[in-house]
N, C-alpha and C positions, 0 to 999 in steps of 0.2 A: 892120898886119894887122887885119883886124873880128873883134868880138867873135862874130861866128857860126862862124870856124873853132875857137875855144875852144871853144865849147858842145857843137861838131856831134864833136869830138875826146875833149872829157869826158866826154858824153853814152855815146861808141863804149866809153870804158873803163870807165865804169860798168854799162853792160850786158855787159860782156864776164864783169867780175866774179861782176854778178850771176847769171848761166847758171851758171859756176863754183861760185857755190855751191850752187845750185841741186841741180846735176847729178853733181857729184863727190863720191865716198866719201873718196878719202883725208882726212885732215884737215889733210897739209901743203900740200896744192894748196888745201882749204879757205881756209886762213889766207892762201894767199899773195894769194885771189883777193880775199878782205878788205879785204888790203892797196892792191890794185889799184885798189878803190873807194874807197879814203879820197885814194889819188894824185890819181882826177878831179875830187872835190871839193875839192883843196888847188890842183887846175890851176883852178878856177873860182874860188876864191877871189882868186887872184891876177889870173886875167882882170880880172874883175868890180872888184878893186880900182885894176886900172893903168886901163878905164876910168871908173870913176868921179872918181878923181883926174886925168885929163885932159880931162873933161866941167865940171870947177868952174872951170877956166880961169885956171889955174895956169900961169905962165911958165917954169917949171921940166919937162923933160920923162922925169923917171923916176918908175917906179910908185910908187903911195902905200905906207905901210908897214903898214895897217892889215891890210890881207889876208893880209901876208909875214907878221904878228906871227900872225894866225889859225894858218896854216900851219906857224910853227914849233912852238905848242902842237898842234896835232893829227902832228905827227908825233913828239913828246915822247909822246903817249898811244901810238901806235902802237907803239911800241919799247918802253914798257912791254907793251904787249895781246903784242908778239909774242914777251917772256922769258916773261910767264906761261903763252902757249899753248905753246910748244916745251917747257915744265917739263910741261906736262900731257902733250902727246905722248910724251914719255920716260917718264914714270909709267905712261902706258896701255900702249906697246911692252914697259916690265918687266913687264907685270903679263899681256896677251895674246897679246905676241909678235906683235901686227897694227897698224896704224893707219888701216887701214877702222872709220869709225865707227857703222859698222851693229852691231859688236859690243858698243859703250856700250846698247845694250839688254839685252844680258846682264850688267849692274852694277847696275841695278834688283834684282833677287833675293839 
């Protein structure tokens, strides 16, 4: 498979994300859409490293582990980012009864 339907497929989830954040109040679709973007760039990671490690002409034909190691430390951070955000969402839900976060403008005062 070429590395342009990775890019052209990471690329789609990254932008999808990004709109997500963009455009949405809640703050669970927020995070989820976060999530979303850290997936494309963990699917590029791994593109990016299966071909680099079949471009150095290597007779061995599975991906390098260089990019799988990337990928498993950013999704070790991810699961950390998504206990501390869901502890804040819960904190914010006790405290406004909402999780539209047009209201964190009102914790300013």
């Amino acid at each position: 498979m070429p590395i342009n339907y990775y890019i052209f497929l990471s690329l789609a989830l990254f932008a999808i994300g990004m709109v997500g954040v963009l455009t949405r109040r809640n703050a669970i679709i927020i995070f989820m859409c976060v999530e979303l973007m850290l997936n494309a760039v963990n699917l590029l990671l791994v593109a990016f490293s299966k071909m680099h490690y079949l471009s150095a002409g290597s007779p061995f034909t599975t991906a390098g582990t260089d990019g799988q190691l990337f990928v498993f430390f950013i999704m070790v951070v991810a699961a950390a980012e998504v206990s501390v955000g869901l502890a804040i969402i819960v904190m914010m839900y006790r405290n406004i009864h909402s999780v539209d976060v047009n209201f964190l403008n009102r914790l300013k005062h």
